[in-house]
N, C-alpha and C positions, 0 to 999 in steps of 0.2 A: 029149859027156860033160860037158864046161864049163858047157854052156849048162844043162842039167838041175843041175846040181851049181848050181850059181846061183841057180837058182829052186828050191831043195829051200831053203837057207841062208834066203833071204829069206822063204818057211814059216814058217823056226822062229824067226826074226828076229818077227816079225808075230804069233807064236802068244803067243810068250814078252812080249812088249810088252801082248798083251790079256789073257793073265793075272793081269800086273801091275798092269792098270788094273783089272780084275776083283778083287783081293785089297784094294786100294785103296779100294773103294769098300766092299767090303762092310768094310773098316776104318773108314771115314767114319759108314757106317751104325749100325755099334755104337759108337760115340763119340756119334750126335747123338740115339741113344735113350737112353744114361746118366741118370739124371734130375740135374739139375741141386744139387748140397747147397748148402744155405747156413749160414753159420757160426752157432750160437748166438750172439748175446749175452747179455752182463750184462743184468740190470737193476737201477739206480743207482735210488733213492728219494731226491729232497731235500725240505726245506722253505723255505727261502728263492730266491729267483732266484739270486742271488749264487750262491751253492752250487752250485745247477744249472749257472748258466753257466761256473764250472769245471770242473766234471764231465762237463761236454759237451766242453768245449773239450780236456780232458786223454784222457780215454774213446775219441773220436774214434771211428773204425768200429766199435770190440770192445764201446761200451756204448749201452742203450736207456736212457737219464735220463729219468724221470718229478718232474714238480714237482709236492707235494702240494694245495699251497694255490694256488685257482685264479686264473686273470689275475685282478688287478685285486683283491684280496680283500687287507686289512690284515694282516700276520702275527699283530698283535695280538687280530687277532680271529676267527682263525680254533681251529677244532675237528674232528679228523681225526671222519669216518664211519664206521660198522661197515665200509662199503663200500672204504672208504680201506684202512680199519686188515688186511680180509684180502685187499688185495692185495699190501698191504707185510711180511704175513708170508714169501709165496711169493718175493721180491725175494732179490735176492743181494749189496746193498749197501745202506745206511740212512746218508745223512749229515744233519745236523742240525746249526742253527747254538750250540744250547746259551747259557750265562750267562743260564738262566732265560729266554728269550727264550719257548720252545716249552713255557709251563706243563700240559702236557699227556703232555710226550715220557716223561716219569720211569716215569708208570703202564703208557703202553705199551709199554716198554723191558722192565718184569717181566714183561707179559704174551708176551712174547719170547722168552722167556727159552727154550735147550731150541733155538731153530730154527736153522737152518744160515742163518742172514743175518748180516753182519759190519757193525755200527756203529760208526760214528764222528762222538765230538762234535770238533766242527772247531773251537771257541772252548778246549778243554781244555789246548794249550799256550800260549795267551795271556795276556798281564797284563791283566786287568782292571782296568779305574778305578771307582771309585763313583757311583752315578749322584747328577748335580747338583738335585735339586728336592725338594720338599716334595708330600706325597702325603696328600689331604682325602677325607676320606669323607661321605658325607652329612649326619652330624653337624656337620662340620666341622674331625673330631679328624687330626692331621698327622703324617706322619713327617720326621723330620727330614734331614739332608746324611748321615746314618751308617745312615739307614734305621731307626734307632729308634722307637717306637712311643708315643707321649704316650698312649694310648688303648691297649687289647689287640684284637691284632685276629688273623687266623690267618697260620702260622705260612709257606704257603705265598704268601700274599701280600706278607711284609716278605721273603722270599727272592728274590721275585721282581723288588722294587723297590729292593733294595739296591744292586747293579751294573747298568754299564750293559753291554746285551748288544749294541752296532751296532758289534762290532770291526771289521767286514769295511770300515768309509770309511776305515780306515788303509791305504790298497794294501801296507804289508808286514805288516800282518795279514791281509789277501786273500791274501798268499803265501803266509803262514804255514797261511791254510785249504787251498788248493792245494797244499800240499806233505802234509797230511793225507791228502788224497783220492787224492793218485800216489801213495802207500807202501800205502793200501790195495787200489787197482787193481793194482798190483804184486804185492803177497802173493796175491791173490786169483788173480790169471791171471799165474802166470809168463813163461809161452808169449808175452805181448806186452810184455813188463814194457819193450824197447827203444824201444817206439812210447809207450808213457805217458810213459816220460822224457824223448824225444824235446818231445810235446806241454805236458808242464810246464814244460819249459826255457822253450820259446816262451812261453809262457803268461807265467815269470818276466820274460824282457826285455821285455814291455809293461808289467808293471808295474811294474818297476824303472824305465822311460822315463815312467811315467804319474807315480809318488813325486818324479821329476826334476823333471818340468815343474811340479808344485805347488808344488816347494819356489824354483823360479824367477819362475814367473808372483808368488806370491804374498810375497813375500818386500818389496817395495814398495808395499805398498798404504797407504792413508792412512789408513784405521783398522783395529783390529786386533777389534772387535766385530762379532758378527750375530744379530741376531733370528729365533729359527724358531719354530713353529710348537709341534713337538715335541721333547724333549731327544735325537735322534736322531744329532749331529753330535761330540758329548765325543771321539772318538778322533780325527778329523780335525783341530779345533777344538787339540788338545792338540800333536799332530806337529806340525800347521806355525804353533804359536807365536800362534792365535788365540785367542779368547774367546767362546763361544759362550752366548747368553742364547735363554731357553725361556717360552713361554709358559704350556705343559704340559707336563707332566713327560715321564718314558722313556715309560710311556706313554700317547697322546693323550686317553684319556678321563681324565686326572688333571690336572685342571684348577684353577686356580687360586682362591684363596676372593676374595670381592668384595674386602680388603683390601691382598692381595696382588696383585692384579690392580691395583688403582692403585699400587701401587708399582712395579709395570713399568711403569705408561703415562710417570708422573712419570721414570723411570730415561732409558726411549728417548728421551724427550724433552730430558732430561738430556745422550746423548749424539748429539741430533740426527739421531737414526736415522731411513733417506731406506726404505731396505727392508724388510717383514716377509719371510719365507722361505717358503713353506709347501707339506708335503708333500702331492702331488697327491692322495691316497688317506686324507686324514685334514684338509681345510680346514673348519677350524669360523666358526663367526660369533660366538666370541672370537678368535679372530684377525684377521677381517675387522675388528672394531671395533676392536682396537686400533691397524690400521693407519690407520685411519678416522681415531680420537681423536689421532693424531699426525702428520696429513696425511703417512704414508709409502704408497709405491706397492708392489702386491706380485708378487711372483715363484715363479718354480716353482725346489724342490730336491729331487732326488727321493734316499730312503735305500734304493734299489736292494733292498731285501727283497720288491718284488714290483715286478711291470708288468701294463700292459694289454695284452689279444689283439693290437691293434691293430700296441703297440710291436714285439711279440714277429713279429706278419708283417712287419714294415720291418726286423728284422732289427736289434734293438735290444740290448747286452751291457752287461756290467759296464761297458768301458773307456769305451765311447761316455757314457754315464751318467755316470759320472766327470769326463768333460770337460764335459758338458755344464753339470755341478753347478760344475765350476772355473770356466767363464763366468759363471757367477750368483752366486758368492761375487764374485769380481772385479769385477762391476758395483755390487753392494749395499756391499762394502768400498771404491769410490774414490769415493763418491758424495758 
């Protein structure tokens, strides 16, 4: 009777155990047929890199960031597509760097008007400065340092030359745009509102470490001028107590008249200037010459409002750009 009672027990032992594995597996099997969800995301519309590469950096898994203006393309001289323009209706965020930068943004901002996308000009809590140059049209007629008009010309073009719009080379302007774009990822997706603030904090202490090192590295150098290309650099220029001189105005095709143009050559020579500056995406052959005409050597400064494919596959950002730019101020200023 033991012996049978023993091997009855070990039965139910052994049935109850294949069961188990049996309930088990068809439990495994309905888990690995579930189809797989994946989260939506946002999609972020910028226009400048800068922009973008906060947006990316803050967004982190919850956004698809699209830059509008493609590698390598001047901001200046870019013109959104029909194509551009109805992908960015369908978008659920729109940021833009604004101070007339994007003479283009106004009109299709009405045409906006009505859709469920939330923009944001990222320059809108910013001080602006006035942009530093004189603006020649074919005639030769100028606008002056207040952007006034000796000549009548339209009304969206002295708007647009009046301030300078490159807030973003002040890194606590860059934060200032960064703290734009986390309060509108925020409102927009609650649900991750922990992980955007998370990412913008970090975002902050680089560039509060990046505002450091400028105001260290540069804080000594043996002169307090630099020659660019384009008037790109007034915010920078302005923070860390430089002086920044221009070839051509805010922007590059506003070129200097034949007399003014000896009046830089005589200035740089004046202050023995060793470097011209000049942004990779806008070197003209007035700047070559005038580097020429004053035996100075030239260098790259890039204003971070766009990059090449290239950069962007080596994994190239705002910060690194920034430093990079800090190296080539500090070579052209201890020269």
């Amino acid at each position: 009777m033991r012996k049978k009672g023993s091997i009855f027990i070990l039965l139910m032992v052994v049935a109850t155990l294949l069961l188990l594995s049996g309930c088990a597996a068809q439990e495994k099997n309905i888990e690995e047929t579930q189809p797989t969800v994946e989260l939506e995301k946002m999609d972020v519309f910028t226009t400048l890199y800068a922009q973008y590469d906060f947006s990316t950096k803050i967004g982190g898994e919850h956004v698809n960031v699209i830059k509008m203006i493609p590698p390598g393309v001047s901001p200046h001289d870019y013109e959104p597509t029909p194509k551009d323009i109805a992908a960015l209706v369908n978008g659920d965020l729109f940021v833009y760097n604004g101070a007339g930068l994007e003479g283009w943004v106004e009109k299709v901002i009405e045409n906006l008007e009505g859709k469920d996308l939330k923009i944001v000009n990222a320059s809108e809590h910013i001080d602006l400065i006035e942009g530093s140059h004189q603006h020649h049209d074919e005639d030769g007629d100028e606008h002056d340092e207040d952007g006034d008009e000796h000549e009548e010309h339209g009304d969206e073009d002295e708007h647009e030359l009046a301030m300078d719009p490159h807030v973003w080379l002040d890194p606590m302007n860059a934060l200032k745009q960064a703290e734009e774009i986390k309060n509108a990822l925020v409102e927009l997706d609650a649900a991750n509102a922990n992980d955007y603030e998370a990412n913008y904090q970090a975002l902050k202490e680089q560039l509060i470490a990046l505002d450091n090192q400028y105001k260290e590295e540069l804080k000594n150098v043996k002169r307090k001028e630099f020659f660019v290309s384009h008037a790109a650099f007034g915010y920078l220029a302005k923070k860390y107590d430089l002086t920044q001189q221009s070839i051509s105005g805010i922007i590059p095709a506003d070129e200097p008249s034949p007399s003014e143009l000896a009046e830089i050559i005589d200035h740089a020579k004046e202050l023995n200037i060793k470097y011209i500056l000049l942004d990779p995406r806008d070197v003209t052959k007035i700047s070559e010459m005038v580097a020429s005409e004053i035996g100075a050597k030239t260098a790259l400064i890039n204003p971070a409002g766009n990059v090449s494919k290239e950069q962007i596959e080596k994994g190239i950002d705002y910060i690194k750009i920034m430093k990079m730019n800090l190296d080539t101020l500090k070579m052209a200023l201890n020269e």
